[in-house]
N, C-alpha and C positions, 0 to 999 in steps of 0.2 A: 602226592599232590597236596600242596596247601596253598591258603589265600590270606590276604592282608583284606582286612574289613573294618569300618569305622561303624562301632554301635553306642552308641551315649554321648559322644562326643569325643570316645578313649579308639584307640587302633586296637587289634587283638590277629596275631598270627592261630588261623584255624587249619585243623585236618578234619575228616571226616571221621568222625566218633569220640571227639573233643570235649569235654564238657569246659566251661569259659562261667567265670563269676564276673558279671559285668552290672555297674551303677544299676540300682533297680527301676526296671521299667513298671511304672506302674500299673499302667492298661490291662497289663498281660498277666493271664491265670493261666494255675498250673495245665497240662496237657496243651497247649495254645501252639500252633504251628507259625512261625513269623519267615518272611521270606525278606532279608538283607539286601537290598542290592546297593549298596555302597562300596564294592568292592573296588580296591586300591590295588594289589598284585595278584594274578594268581596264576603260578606257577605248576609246569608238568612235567615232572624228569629234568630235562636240561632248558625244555621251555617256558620261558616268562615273559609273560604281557602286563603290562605297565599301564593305569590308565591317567588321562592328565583334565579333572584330576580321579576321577572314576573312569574303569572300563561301563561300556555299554554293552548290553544285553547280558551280561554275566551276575548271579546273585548266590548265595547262602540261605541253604534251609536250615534252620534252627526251629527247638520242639525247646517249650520252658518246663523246666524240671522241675522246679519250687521257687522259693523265695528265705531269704536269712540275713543274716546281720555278719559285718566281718566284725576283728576284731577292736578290740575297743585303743581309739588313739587317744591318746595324752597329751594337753597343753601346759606348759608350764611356763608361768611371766615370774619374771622378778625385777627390779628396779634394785642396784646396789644403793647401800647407805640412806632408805627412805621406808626401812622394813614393809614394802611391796611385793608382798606373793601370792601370785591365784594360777590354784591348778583347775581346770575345763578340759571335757571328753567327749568324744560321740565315739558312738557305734555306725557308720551311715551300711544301709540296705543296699541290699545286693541282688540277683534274679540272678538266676544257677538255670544257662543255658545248656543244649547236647545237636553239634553238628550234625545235621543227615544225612546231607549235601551239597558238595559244591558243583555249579552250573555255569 
């Protein structure tokens, strides 16, 4: 069994005992139970329901496991023949979720 869920504004295919690095919510501390229900597909063996554009009554329990940083991206400008170069990075934050259940 898995399901299509929108959390941060990204989709993320879940199963049950998943863990998922998704944009950091900030609200949420460690141990924090959150229940999803923006579910898009979720699927059982050979059956799937479709919702347009969420099912109803269907949701995702998700328990937040911590909080971290991925890794670091790299920008790099150059402009030819005007010796223009500037390199810029983030690290952006992340919340390190763990599927319970899907409903």
């Amino acid at each position: 069994m898995f399901a299509i869920v929108e959390i941060s504004g990204q989709q993320f295919k879940v199963s049950k005992g998943d863990l998922i690095k998704v944009p950091s919510l900030k609200n949420s501390k460690e141990g924090d139970k959150l229940k999803v229900d923006k579910v898009i597909l979720k699927s059982e063996g050979d059956k799937a329901e479709a919702g347009t554009p969420y099912l109803s009554g269907s949701y995702v329990e998700i328990t937040v496991k911590g909080h971290g940083k991925f890794d670091k991206i790299r920008v790099f400008k150059k402009k030819p023949k005007k010796r223009y170069e500037r390199t810029t990075g983030q690290r952006p934050k992340y919340t390190l979720l763990e599927v319970t259940a899907i409903k």
